[in-house]
C-alpha positions as CSV (number, residue, x, y, z in Angstrom):
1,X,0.0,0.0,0.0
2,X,2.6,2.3,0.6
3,X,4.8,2.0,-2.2
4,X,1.3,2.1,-4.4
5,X,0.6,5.4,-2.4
6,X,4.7,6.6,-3.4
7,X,3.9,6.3,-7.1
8,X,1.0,8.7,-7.5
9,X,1.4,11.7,-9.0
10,X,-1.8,13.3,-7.1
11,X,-1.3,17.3,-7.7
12,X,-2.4,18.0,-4.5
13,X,-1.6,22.0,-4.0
14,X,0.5,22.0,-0.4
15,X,-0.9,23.1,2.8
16,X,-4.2,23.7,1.3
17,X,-7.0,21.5,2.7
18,X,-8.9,19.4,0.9
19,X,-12.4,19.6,0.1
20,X,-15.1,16.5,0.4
21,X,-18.1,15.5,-1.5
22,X,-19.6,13.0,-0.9
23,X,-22.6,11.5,-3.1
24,X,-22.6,7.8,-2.3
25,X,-20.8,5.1,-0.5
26,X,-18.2,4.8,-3.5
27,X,-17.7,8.3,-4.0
28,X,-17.4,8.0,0.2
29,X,-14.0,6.2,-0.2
30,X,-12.9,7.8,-3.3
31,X,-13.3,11.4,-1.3
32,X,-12.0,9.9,2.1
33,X,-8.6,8.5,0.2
34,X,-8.5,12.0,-1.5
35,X,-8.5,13.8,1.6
36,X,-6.0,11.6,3.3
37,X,-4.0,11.0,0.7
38,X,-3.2,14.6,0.4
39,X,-3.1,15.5,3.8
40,X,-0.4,13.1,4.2
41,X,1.5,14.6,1.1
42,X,1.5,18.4,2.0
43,X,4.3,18.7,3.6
44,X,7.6,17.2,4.1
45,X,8.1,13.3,4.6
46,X,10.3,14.1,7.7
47,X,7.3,16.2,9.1
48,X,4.1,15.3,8.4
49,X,3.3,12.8,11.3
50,X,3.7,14.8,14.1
51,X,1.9,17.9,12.7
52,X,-1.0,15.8,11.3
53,X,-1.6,13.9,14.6
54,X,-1.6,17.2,16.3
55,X,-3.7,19.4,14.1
56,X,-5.6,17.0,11.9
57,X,-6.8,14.3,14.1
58,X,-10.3,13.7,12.2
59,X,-8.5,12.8,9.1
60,X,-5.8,10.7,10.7
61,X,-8.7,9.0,12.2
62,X,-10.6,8.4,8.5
63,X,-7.1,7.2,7.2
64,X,-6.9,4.7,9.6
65,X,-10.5,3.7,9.6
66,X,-10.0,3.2,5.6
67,X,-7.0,1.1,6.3
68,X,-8.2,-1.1,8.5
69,X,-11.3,-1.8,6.3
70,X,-9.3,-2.3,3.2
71,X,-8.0,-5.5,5.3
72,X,-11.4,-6.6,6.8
73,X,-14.0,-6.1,4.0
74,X,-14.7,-8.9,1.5
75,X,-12.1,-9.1,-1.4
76,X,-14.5,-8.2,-4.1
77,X,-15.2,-4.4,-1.9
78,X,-11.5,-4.6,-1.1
79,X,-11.1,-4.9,-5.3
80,X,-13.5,-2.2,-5.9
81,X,-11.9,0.9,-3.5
82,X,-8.8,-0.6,-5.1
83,X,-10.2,0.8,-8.4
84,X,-11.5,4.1,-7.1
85,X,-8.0,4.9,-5.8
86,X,-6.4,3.7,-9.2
87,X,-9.3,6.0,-10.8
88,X,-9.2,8.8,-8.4
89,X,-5.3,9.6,-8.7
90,X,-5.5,9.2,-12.6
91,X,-8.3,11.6,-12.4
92,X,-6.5,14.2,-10.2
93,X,-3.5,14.0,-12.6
94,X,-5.6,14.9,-15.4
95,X,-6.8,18.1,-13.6
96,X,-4.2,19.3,-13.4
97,X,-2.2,18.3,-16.2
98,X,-4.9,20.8,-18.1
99,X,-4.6,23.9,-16.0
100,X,-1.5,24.5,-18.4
101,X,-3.1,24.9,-21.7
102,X,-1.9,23.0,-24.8
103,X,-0.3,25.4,-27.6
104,X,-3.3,27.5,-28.4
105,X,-5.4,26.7,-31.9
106,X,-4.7,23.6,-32.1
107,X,-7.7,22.2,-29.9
108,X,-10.0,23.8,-28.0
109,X,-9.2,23.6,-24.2
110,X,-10.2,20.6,-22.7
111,X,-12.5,22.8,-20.1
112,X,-16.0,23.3,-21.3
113,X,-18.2,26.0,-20.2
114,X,-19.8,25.3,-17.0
115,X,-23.3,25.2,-18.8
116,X,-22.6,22.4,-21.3
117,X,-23.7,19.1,-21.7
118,X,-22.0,16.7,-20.5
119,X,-23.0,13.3,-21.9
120,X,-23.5,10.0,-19.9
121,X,-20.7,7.1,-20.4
122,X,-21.2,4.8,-23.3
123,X,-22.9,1.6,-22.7
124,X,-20.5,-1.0,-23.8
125,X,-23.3,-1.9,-26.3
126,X,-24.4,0.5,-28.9
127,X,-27.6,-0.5,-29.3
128,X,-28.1,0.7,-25.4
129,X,-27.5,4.1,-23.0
130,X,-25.8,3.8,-19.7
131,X,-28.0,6.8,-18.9
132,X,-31.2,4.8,-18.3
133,X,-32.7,1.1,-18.3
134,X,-36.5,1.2,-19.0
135,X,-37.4,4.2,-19.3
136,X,-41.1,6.0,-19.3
137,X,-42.2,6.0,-23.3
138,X,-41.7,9.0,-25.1
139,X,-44.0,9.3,-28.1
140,X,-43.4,12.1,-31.6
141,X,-46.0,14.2,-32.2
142,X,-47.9,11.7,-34.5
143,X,-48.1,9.2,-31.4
144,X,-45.3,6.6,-32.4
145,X,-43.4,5.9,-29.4
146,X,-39.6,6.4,-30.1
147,X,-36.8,4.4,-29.9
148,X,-34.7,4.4,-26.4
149,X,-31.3,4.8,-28.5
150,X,-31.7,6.7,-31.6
151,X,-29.0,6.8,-34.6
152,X,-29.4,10.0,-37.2
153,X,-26.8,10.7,-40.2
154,X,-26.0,14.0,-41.3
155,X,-24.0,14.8,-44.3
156,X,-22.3,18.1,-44.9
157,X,-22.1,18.5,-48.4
158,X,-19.6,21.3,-48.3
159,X,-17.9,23.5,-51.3
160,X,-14.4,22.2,-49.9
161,X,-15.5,18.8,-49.4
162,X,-18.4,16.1,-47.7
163,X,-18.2,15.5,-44.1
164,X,-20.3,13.0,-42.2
165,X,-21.9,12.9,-38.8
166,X,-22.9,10.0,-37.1
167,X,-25.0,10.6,-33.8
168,X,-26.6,8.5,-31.0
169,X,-29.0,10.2,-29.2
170,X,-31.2,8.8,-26.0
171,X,-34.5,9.3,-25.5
172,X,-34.4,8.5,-21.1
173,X,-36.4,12.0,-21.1
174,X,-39.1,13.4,-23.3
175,X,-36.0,15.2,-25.2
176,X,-32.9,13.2,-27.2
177,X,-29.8,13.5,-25.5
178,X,-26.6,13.7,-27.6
179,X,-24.7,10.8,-26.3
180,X,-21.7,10.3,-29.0
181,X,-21.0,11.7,-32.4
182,X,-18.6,9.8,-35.3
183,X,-17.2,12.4,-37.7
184,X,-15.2,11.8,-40.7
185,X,-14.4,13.8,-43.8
186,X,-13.5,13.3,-48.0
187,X,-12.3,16.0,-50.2
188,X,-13.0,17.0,-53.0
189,X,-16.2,18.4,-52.3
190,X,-19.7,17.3,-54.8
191,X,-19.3,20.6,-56.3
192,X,-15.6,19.8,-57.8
193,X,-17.3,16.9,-60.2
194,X,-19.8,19.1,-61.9
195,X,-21.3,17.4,-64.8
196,X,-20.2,14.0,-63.4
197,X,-23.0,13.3,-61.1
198,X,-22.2,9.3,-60.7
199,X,-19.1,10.7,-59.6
200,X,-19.9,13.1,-57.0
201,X,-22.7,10.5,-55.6
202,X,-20.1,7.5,-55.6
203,X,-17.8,9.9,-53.7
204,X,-19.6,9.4,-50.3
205,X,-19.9,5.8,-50.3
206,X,-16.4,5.9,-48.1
207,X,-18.7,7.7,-45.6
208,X,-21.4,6.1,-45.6
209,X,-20.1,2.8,-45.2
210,X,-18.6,3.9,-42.6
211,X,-21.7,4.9,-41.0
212,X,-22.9,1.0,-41.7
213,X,-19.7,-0.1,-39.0
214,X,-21.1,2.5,-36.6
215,X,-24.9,2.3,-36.4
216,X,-26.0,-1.1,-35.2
217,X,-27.7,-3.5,-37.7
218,X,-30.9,-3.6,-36.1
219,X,-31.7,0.0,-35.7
220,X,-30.5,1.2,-39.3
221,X,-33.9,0.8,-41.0
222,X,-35.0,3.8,-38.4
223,X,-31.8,5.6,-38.9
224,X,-33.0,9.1,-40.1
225,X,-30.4,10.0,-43.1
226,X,-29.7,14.0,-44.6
227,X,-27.6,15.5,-47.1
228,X,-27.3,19.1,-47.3
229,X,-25.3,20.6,-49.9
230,X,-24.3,24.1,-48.8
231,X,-22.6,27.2,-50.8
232,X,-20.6,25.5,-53.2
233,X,-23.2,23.5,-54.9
234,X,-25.2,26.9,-55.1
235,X,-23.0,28.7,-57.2
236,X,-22.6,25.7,-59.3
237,X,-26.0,26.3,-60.9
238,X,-29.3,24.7,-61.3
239,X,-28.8,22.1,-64.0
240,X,-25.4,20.7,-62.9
241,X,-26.3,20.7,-58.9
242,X,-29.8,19.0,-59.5
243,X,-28.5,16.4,-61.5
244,X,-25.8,15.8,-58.6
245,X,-28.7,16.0,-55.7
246,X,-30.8,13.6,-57.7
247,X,-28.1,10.8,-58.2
248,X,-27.0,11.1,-54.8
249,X,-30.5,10.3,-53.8
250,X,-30.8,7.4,-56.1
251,X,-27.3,6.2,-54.9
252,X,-28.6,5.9,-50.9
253,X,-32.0,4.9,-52.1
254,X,-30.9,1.5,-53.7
255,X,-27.7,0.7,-51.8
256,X,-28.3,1.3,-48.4
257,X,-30.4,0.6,-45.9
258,X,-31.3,4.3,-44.2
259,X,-34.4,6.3,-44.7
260,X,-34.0,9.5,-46.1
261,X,-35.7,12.2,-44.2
262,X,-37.4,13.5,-46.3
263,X,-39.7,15.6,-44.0
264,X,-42.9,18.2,-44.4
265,X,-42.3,22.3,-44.8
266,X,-44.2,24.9,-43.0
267,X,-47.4,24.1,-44.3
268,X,-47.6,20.6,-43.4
269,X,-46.7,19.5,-46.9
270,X,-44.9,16.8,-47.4
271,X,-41.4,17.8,-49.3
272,X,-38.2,15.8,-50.7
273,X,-35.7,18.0,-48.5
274,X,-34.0,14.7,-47.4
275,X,-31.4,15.4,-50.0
276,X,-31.3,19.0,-51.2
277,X,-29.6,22.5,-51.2
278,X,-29.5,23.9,-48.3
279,X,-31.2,27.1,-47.9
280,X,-28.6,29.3,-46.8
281,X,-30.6,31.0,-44.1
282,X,-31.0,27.3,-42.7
283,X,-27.5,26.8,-42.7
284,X,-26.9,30.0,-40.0
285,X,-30.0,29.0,-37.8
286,X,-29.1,25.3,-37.6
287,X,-25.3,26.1,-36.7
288,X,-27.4,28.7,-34.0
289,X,-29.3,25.7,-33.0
290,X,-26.0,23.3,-32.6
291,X,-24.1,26.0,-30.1
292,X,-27.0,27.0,-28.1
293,X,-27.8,23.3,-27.6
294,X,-25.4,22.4,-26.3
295,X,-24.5,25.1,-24.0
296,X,-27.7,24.1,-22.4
297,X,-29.0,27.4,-23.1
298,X,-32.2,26.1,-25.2
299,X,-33.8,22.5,-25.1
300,X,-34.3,20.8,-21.7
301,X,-33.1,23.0,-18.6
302,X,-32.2,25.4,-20.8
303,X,-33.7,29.2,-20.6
304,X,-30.9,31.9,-20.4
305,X,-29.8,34.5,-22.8
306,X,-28.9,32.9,-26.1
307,X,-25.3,33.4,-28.1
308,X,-25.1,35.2,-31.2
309,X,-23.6,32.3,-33.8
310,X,-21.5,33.9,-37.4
311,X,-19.7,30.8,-39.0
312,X,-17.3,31.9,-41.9
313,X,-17.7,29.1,-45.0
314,X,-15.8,29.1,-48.1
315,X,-19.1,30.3,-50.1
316,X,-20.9,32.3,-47.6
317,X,-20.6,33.5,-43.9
318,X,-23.8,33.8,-41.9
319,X,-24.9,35.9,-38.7
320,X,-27.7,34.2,-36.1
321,X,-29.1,36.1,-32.9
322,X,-32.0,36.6,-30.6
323,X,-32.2,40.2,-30.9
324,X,-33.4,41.7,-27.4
325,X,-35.8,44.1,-28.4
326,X,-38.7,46.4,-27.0
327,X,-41.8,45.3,-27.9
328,X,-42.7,48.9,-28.7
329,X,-39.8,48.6,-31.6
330,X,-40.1,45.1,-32.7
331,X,-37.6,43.8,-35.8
332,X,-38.5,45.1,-39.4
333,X,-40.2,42.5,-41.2
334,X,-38.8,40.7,-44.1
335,X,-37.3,37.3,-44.2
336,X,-34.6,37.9,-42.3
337,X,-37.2,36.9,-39.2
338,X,-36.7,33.4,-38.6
339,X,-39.6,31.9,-36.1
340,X,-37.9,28.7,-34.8
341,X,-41.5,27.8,-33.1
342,X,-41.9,24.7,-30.6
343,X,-38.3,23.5,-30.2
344,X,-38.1,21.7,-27.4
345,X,-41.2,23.4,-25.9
346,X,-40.2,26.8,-26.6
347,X,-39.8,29.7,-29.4
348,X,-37.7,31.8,-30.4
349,X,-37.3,34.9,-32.8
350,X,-34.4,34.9,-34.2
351,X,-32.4,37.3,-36.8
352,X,-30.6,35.5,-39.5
353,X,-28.5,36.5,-42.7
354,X,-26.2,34.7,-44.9
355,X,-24.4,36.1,-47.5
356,X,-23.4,34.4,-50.5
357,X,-20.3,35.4,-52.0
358,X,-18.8,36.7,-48.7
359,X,-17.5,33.3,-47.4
360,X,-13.4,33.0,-47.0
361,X,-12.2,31.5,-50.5
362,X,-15.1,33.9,-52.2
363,X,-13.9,36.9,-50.8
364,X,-10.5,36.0,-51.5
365,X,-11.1,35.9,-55.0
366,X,-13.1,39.4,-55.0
367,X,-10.3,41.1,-53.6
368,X,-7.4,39.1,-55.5
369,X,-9.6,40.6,-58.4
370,X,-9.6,44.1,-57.4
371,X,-5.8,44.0,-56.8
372,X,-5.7,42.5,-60.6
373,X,-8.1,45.2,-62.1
374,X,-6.0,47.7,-60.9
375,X,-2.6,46.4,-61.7
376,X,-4.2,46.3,-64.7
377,X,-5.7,49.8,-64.9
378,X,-2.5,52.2,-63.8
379,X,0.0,49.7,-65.9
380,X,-1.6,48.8,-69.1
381,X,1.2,47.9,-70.6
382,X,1.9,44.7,-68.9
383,X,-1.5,43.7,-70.4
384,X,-0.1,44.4,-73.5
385,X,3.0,42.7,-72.7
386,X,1.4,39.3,-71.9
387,X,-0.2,39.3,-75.5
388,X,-3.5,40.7,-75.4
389,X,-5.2,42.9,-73.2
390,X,-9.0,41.6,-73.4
391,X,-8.2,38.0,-73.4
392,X,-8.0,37.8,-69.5
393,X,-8.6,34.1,-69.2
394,X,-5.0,33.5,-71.4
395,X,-3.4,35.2,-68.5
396,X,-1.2,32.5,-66.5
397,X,0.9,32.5,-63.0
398,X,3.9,32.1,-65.4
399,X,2.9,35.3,-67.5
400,X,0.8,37.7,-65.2
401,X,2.4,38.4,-61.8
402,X,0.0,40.8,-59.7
403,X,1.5,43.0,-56.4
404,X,-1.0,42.7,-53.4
405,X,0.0,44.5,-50.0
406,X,-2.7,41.5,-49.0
407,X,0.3,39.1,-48.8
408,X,3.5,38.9,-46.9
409,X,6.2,41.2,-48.9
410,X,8.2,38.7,-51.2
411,X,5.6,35.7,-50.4
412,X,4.0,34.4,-53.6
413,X,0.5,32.7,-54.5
414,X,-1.0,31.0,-57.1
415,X,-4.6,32.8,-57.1
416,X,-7.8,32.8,-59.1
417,X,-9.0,36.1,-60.3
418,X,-12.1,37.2,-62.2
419,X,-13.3,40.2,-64.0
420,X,-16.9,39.5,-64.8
421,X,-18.7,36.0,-64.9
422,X,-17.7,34.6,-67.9
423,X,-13.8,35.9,-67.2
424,X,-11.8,34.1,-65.1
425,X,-7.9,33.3,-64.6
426,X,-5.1,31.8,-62.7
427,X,-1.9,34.5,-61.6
428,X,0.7,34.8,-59.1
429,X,-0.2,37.4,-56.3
430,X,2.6,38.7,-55.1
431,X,3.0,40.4,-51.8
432,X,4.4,44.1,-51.4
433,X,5.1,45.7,-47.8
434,X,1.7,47.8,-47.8
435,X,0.8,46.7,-44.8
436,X,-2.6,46.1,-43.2
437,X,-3.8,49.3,-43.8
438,X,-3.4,49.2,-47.6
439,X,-4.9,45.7,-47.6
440,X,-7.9,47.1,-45.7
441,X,-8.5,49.8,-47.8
442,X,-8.7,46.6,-50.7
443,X,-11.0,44.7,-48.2
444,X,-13.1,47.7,-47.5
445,X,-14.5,48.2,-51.3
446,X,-15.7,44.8,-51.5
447,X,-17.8,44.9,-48.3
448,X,-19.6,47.2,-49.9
449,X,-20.6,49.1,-47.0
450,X,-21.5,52.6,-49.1
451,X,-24.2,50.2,-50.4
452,X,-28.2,51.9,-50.2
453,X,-29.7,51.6,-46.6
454,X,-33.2,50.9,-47.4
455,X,-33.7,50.2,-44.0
456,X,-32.0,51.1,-40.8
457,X,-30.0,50.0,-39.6
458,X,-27.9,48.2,-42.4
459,X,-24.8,46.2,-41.9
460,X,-22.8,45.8,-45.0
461,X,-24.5,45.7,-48.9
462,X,-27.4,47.7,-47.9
463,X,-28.8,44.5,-45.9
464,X,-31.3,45.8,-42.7
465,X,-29.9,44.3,-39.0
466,X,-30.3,45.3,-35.8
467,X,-27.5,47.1,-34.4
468,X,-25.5,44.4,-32.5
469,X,-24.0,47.4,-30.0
470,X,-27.7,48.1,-28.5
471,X,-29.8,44.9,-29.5
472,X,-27.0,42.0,-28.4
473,X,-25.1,44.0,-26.1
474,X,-23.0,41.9,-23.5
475,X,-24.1,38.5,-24.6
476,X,-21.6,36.0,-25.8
477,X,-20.7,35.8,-29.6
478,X,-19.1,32.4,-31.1
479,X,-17.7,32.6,-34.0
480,X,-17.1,29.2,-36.3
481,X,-15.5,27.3,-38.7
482,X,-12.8,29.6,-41.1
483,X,-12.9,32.2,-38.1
484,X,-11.7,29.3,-35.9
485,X,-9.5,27.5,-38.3
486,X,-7.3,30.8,-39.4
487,X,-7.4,32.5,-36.1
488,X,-6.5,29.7,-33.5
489,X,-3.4,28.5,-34.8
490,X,-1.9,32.1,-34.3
491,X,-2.4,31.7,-30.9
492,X,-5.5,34.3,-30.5
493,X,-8.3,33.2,-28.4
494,X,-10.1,31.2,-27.3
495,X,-11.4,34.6,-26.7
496,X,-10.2,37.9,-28.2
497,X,-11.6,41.2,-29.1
498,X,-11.9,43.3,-32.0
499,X,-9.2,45.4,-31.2
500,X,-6.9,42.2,-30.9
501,X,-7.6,40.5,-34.0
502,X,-6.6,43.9,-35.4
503,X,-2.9,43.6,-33.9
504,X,-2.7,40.2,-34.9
505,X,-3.7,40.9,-38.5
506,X,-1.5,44.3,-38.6
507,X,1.2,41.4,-37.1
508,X,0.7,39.2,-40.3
509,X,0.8,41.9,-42.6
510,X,4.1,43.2,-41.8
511,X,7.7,42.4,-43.3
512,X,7.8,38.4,-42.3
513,X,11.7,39.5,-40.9
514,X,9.7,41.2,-38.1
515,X,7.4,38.4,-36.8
516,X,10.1,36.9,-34.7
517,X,10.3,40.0,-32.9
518,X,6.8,39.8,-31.5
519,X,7.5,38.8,-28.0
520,X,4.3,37.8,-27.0
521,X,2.4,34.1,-26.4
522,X,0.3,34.5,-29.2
523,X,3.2,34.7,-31.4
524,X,5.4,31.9,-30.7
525,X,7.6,30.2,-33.0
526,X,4.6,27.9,-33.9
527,X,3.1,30.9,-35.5
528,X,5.7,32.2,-37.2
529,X,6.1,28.6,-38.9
530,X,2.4,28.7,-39.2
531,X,2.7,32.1,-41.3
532,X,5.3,31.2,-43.5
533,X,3.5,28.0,-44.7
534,X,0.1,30.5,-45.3
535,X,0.8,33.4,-48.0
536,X,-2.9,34.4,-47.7
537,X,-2.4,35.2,-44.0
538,X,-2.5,38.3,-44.2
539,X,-5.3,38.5,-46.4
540,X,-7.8,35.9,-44.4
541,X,-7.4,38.1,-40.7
542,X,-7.4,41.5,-42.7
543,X,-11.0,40.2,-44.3
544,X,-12.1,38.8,-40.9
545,X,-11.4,42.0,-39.0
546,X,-13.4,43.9,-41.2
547,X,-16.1,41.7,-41.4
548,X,-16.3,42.2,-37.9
549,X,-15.8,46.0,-37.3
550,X,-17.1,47.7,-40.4
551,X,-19.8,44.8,-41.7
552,X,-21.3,44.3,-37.9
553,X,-20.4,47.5,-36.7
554,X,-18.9,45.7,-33.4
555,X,-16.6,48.1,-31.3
556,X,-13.2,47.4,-30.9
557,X,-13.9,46.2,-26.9
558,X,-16.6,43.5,-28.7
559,X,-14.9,40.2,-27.5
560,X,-15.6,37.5,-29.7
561,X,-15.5,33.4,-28.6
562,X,-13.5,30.6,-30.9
563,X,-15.1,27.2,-31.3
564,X,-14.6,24.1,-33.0
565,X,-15.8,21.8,-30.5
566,X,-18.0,22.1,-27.1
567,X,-16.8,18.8,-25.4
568,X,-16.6,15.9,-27.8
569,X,-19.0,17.3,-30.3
570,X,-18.1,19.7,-32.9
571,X,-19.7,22.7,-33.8
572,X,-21.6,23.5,-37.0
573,X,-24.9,23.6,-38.3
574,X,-25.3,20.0,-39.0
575,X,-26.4,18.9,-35.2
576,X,-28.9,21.6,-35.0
577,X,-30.3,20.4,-38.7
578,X,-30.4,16.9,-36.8
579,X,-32.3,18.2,-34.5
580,X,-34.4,19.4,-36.2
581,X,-35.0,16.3,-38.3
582,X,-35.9,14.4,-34.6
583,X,-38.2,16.7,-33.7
584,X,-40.8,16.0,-36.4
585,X,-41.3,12.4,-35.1
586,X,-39.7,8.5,-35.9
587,X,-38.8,7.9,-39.2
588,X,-38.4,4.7,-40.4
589,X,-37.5,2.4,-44.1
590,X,-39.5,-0.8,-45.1
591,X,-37.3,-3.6,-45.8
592,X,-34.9,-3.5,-49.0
């Protein structure tokens, strides 16, 4: 016992005293051995046993009490405080292994907010929950009763590639609890294959046979199924992205055994949204749904102030939040309302916007543009000298080198540019020591923001919101995907404000032989490897910046929340879109 109890690594702080909880006759040892055994440890081993027996006599008392009955009590007890001690010093090793955090951006930190769900254990079977045994019925709104465990597929058909989400949910209480979630990705996205619709259908069978190892045999026929294509399948067009949509729907139909939910609209009509384009206001209200989930602040338990949800895509970014308004100056009309009615027993108003076009690789392209067309316009006669000025697309990167202060000075990119629709062509964008500011000056003309205000107040484009400074003041923002995946690994976060992301922008912009000389966590070697292997650095925080503080008008105090995952589960709109899918009652598939 001793030389078990010298081999712990417990991280028990000295000369602080330990605190108890007790919640049942296991958790009675486990806290008892955790008391002692860091009573014991807080001081010196040449001066503990005097001072204890004089000052802590209780706990001497308990110590002894538990040694004695770890020699009286029946093996198979003496085997199971045994395994609590094993289990509590692993467990106090991990706390505070964490209280140092890992380098910043490349996970979230392990700690989630105090609010979250926290999922029960997995049952060592899938087909069960260790949350419950027989539980009381729960029955959908038609009257079927549902399913104690209940699998639901979710596939993100994205414009940089498919990703797949397989969830278990229990139904111990009248609403599903998110128990585990398999994720797994592919690239190229559907939108890459275009015309080959076989193609971009076969490309997801990876996935989904995948998702035939996870889900257990017997409860796959009443394993709900979606595919939602999102931005890049929307700018591919009608005729190329419905034949896609409609062989990917063919594809799951005869080959496996999961129903597509194919579910009813807003006036009870039954639709074949199983499969489909996702509506891009959709897109920002399910990702709204997914967050607010599970930071318990909606569903069961759930009725605090809500967060405000913008996820950056590659085609689109979108904006989701509960504005709090008077009710003597309700929201404008229009369809940026969104009425999420009866989930999980309550309703919300909600504002929504996405904009299509402003997502990351989109806006890269604008502005990679716009430094073209004026390369072009104030030196004509390297249009002239690459053959012929109208014939933009026979420009190359070997032929038509464009300066952008939007990239490290000397750093070089091949880009896509366009000028018009029908125009389009591959250069190298070449970076200049502008700076930030000149690449914000670039940024700030395609934001548009000297766009028509219809009605007030208008973020960016001439598109009506409520001011986020007097209708969302000091609740929490989380911002999503790209914002996450280009501002983490700098080191920002996993809060920041405005003002912040601003240095850290004005950081990447400079001359790369001054990065080293920012002396500061957030720009550790890590990052400075982490810049050198991104030319487009400077572009991607410049464009999120301004997003932020001229398109939402948030002040430079505004602090804004990172997330790719809350716990185990990641964050995106494809949960809440789950959700929603569960809420309209059990589907099920007849037999193949």
């Amino acid at each position: 016992m001793l030389d078990f109890l010298g081999t712990l690594d417990l991280g028990c702080k000295p000369r602080v005293g330990p605190k108890i909880t007790v919640s049942g006759d296991l958790d009675c040892y486990r806290a008892l051995f955790q008391a002692c055994v860091c009573t014991l440890m807080s001081n010196s081993p040449f001066l503990w046993a005097p001072r204890i027996v004089r000052t802590r006599k209780p706990i001497v008392l308990l110590c002894i009490t538990i040694l004695i009955l770890l020699v009286l009590v029946p093996f198979n007890l003496h085997s199971n405080v045994s395994t609590i001690f094993k289990d509590t010093a692993a467990e106090l090793r991990d706390s505070q292994k964490w209280h140092i955090p890992p380098f910043p951006g490349l996970s979230m930190y392990r700690s989630a907010p105090t609010s979250a769900r926290i999922p029960p254990q997995l049952h060592h079977d899938p087909s069960l929950t260790s949350r419950c045994g027989n539980a009381t019925p729960v029955y959908d709104p038609n009257g079927r009763r549902r399913p104690l465990v209940q699998y639901a597929i979710m596939i993100d058909a994205g414009s940089t590639g498919s990703r797949i989400h397989v969830y278990k949910f229990n139904y111990c209480k009248a609403s599903p609890e998110l128990e585990f979630e398999h994720f797994d990705h592919i690239e190229p996205g559907l939108s890459s294959y275009k015309a080959d619709a076989q193609g971009a259908a076969h490309s997801l069978r990876p996935l989904l046979d995948k998702a035939l190892d996870i889900v257990p045999q017997p409860l796959q026929a009443c394993t709900p199924l979606q595919l939602k294509a999102t931005a890049g399948l929307r700018l591919l067009g009608p005729e190329q992205s419905g034949a896609i949509i409609q062989a990917v729907r063919r594809m799951i139909e005869s080959s496996y055994p999961f129903p597509i939910a194919d579910l009813v609209d807003n006036n009870d009509k039954a639709t074949k949204n199983g499969i489909e384009i996702m509506d891009g206001r959709d897109e920002g209200v399910f990702a709204w749904i997914t967050v607010n989930y599970l930071m318990n602040l909606i569903g069961s338990g759930g009725n605090k102030k809500t967060a405000a949800v913008m996820d950056l895509g590659g085609g689109s970014t979108q904006i989701v939040f509960q504005p709090q308004l008077q009710a003597s100056s309700p929201m404008h009309p229009g369809e940026h309302v969104y009425e999420l009615k009866n989930f999980e027993n309550s309703s919300f108003t909600l504002y929504q916007k996405s904009y299509l076009g402003y997502g990351l690789k989109q806006a890269r392209e604008s502005i990679n543009s716009l430094a073209a067309f004026l390369h072009l316009s104030t030196n004509p006669q390297v249009a002239q000298h690459a053959g012929d000025a109208s014939a933009w697309d026979k420009f190359s990167p070997q032929t038509m080198f464009v300066p952008s202060p939007c990239y490290a000075a000397g750093a070089q990119k091949t880009a896509k540019v366009s000028l018009g629709k029908s125009k389009t062509s591959d250069v190298t964008m070449v970076g200049t020591s502008g700076g930030f500011r000149a690449c914000q000056r670039l940024v700030e003309v395609t934001m548009n923001k000297d766009a028509e205000c219809h009605i007030a107040p208008c973020s960016f484009a001439g598109v009506y919101q409520p001011s986020l400074s007097h209708a969302f003041k000091n609740s929490d923002i989380v911002a999503l995907s790209y914002f996450y995946d280009r501002i983490a690994p700098l080191g920002l976060g996993p809060t920041f404000t405005i003002r912040e992301l601003e240095q850290l922008a004005e950081r990447a912009c400079s001359l790369p032989s001054q990065w080293s000389l920012f002396k500061s966590p957030s720009f550790s070697p890590e990052t400075v490897t982490e810049l050198q292997q991104r030319p487009d650095y400077c572009l991607d925080l410049t464009y999120m910046h301004t997003l932020l503080r001229l398109g939402y008008e948030l002040d430079d105090s505004r602090k804004i929340t990172l997330a790719k995952k809350l716990g185990d589960f990641e964050l995106g709109w494809a949960l809440g879109a789950q959700l929603a899918v569960l809420q309209q009652g059990v589907l099920c598939k007849a037999s193949m």
